[in-house]
C-alpha positions in Angstrom: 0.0 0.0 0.0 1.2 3.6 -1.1 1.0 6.5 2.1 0.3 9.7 1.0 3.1 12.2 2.6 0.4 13.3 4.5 0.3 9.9 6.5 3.9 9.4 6.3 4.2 12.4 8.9 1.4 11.4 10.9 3.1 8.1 11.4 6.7 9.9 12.3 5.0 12.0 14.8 3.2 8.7 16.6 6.6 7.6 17.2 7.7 11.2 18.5 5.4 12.1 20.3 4.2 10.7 23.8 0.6 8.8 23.2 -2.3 9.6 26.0 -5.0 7.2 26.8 -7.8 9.5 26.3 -6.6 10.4 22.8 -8.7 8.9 20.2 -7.0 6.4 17.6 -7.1 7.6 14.2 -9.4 6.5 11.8 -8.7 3.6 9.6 -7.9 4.9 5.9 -8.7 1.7 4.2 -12.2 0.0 4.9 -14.1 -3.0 3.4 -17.8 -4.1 2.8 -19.3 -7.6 1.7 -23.3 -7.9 1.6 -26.8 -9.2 -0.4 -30.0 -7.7 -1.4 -32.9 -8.9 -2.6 -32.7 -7.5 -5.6 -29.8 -5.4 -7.1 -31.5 -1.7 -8.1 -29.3 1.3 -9.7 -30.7 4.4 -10.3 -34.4 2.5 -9.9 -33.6 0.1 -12.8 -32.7 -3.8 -11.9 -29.6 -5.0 -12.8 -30.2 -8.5 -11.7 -33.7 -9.6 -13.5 -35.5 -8.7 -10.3 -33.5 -11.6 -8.0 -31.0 -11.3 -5.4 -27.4 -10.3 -5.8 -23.9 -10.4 -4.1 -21.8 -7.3 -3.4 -18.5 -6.2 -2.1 -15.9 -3.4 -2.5 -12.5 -1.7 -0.9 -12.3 1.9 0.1 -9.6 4.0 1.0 -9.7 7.7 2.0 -6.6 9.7 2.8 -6.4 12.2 5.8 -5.9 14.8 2.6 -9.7 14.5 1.3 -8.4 12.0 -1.7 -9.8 8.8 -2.1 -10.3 5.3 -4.6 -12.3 2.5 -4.3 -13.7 -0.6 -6.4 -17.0 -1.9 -6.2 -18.6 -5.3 -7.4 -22.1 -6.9 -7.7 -23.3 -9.9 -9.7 -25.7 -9.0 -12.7 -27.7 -10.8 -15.2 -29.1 -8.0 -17.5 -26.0 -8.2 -20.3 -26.5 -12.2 -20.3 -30.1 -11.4 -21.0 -29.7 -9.4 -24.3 -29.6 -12.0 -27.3 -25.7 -11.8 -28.3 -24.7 -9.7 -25.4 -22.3 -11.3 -24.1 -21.3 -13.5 -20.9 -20.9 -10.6 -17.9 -22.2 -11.4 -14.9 -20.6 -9.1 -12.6 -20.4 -5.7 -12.7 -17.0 -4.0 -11.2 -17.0 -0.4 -10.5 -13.8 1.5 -9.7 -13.5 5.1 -8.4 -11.8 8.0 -7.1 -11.9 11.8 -6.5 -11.3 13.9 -3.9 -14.0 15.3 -0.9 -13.2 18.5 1.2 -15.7 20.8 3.2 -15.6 24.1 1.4 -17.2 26.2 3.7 -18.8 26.2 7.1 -21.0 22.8 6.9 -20.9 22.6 3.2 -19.1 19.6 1.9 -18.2 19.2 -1.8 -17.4 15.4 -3.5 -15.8 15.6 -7.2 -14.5 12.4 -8.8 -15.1 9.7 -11.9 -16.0 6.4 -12.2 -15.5 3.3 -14.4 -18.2 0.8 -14.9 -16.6 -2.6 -16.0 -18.8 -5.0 -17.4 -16.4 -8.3 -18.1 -17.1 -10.6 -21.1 -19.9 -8.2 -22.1 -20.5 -7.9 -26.3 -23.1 -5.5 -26.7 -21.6 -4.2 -29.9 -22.2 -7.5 -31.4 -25.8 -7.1 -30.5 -26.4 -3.7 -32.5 -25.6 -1.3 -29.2 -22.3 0.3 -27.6 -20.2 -1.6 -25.3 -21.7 -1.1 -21.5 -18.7 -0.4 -20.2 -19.3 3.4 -19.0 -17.0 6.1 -17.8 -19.0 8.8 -15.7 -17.5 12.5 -14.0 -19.6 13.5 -10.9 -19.8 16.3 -8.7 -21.8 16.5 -5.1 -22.6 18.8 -3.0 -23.7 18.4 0.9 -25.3 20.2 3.6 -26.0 18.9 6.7 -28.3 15.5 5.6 -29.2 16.6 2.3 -27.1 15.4 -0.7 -27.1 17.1 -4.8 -25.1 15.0 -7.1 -24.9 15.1 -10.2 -23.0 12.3 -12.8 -22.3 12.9 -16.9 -21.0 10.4 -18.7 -18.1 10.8 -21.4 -18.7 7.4 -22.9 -22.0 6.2 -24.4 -24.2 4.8 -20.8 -24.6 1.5 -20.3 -25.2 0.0 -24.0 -27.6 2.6 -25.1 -26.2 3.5 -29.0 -25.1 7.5 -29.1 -25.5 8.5 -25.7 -22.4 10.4 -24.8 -23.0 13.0 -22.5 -26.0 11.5 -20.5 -26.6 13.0 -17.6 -28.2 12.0 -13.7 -29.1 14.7 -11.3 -30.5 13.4 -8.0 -31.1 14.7 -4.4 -31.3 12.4 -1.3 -30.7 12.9 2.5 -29.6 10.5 5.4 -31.6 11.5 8.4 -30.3 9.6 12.0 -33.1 8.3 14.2 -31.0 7.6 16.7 -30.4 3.9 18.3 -28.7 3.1 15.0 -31.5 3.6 12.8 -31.4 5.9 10.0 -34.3 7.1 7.2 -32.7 8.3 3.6 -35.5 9.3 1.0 -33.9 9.9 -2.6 -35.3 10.9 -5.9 -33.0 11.0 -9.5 -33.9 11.9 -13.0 -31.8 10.1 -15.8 -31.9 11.7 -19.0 -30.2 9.4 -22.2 -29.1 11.6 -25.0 -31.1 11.2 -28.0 -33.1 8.3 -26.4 -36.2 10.1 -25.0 -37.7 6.6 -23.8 -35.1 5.6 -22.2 -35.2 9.1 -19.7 -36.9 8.6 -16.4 -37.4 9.9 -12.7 -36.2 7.1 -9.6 -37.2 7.5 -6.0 -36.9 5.3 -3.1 -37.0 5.5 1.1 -34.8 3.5 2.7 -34.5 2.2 6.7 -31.2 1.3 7.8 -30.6 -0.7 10.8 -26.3 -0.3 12.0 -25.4 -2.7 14.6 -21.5 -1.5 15.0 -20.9 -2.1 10.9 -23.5 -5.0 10.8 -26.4 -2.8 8.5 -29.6 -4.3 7.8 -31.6 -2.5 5.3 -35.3 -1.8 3.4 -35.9 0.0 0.8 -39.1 0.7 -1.3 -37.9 1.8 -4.4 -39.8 2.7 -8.1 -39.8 4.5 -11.6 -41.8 6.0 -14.0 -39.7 4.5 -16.4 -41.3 3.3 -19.9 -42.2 -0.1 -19.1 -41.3 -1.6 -22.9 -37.6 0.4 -22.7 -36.7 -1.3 -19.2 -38.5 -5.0 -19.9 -36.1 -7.7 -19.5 -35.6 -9.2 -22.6 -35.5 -12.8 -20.9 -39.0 -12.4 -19.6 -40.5 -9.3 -20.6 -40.9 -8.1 -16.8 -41.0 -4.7 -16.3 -37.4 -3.9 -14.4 -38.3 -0.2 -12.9 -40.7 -1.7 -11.0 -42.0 -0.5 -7.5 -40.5 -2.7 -5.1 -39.0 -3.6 -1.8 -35.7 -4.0 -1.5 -33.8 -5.9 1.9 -30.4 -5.3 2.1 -27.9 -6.5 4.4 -24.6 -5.4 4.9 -21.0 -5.7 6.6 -18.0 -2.8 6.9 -14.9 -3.5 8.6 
């Protein structure tokens, strides 16, 4: 693992300084999460044909507002397009830098790959699903404003460089470890007006130290014929319920 110099002097003035009890230890930079769901829902659209899914992914985030990650979930909505390809997982990787800006106002800037391995969309008649998106956030106190443009056609759809998602949520705690976080999103797909749609959801997070049990209720007003599964014409935007549980350590 690579130290910033940031936490290269932080480790050189451990070893200088004398350590209290009562000091607190500093936070870990690197974490990691494993989990299921029920169902595996981005931006209100399934990407698992409406059945459960496995998830993981590595984060670290230096004491200098910096940060990577990777994220992973299994899929089956590539294997389900007629010559799509064999992807089954979906591996995200990340990274961008987070700072408070001023008094209570934090502000999140980064990019993100979306891998799809073995997927061969391009020999179906679309663009390979591979997608690179930029994104920028803003935060104040529990509310959340992100927005996410792609510089790579999105997720398959044929000339749709420069897509664009725009959502707002908020993460409000209930105290006892219990947290409520409502969210709505609007995707827009360039030159595909069927394919743009609004996403909401509320979701109920149970945290017992890292150990996160969660329900969601999420839906669309996507067009049901755009979003139907091509293995068995369901309707993937759905409104549903969505349990979640999860692990960080």
């Amino acid at each position: 693992m690579k130290l910033s110099p940031s936490l290269i002097v932080l480790a050189l003035s451990a070893v200088a300084l004398p350590a209290f009890a009562d000091e607190p230890a500093p936070a870990d930079p690197l974490s990691f999460n494993i989990g299921a769901v029920t169902e595996y829902r981005y931006r209100g659209i399934s990407q698992s044909r409406l059945q459960p899914a496995l998830q993981g992914g590595i984060d670290y985030a230096a004491a200098n507002g910096f940060y990577v990650g990777t994220w992973a979930s299994t899929i089956k909505w590539i294997k389900d397009i007629p010559g799509g390809g064999n992807a089954d997982a979906e591996i995200d990787i990340y990274g961008g830098y987070k700072s408070e800006v001023a008094k209570g106002l934090t502000l999140d800037v980064g990019g993100l790959q979306y891998w799809y391995p073995g997927n061969k969309l391009s020999s179906a008649g679309l663009a390979n699903a591979n997608t690179f998106e930029l994104y920028g956030a803003l935060s104040f106190g529990p509310v959340t404003a992100k927005y996410s443009h792609s510089l790579t056609n999105l997720f398959g759809n044929p000339d749709s460089k420069n897509s664009g998602y725009l959502d707002v949520s908020a993460s409000f705690d209930l105290g006892d470890g219990l947290s409520l976080a409502p969210h709505v999103g609007h995707q827009t797909i360039k030159h595909t007006a069927s394919g743009s749609y609004t996403d909401y959801s509320l979701t109920l997070t149970k945290d017992w130290s890292g150990l996160a049990l969660s329900g969601a209720v999420v839906g669309t007003d996507a067009n049901k014929s755009f979003y139907a599964s091509p293995a068995n014409g369901k309707f993937l935007g759905k409104t549903t319920l969505v349990v979640g549980l999860k692990k960080t350590f």
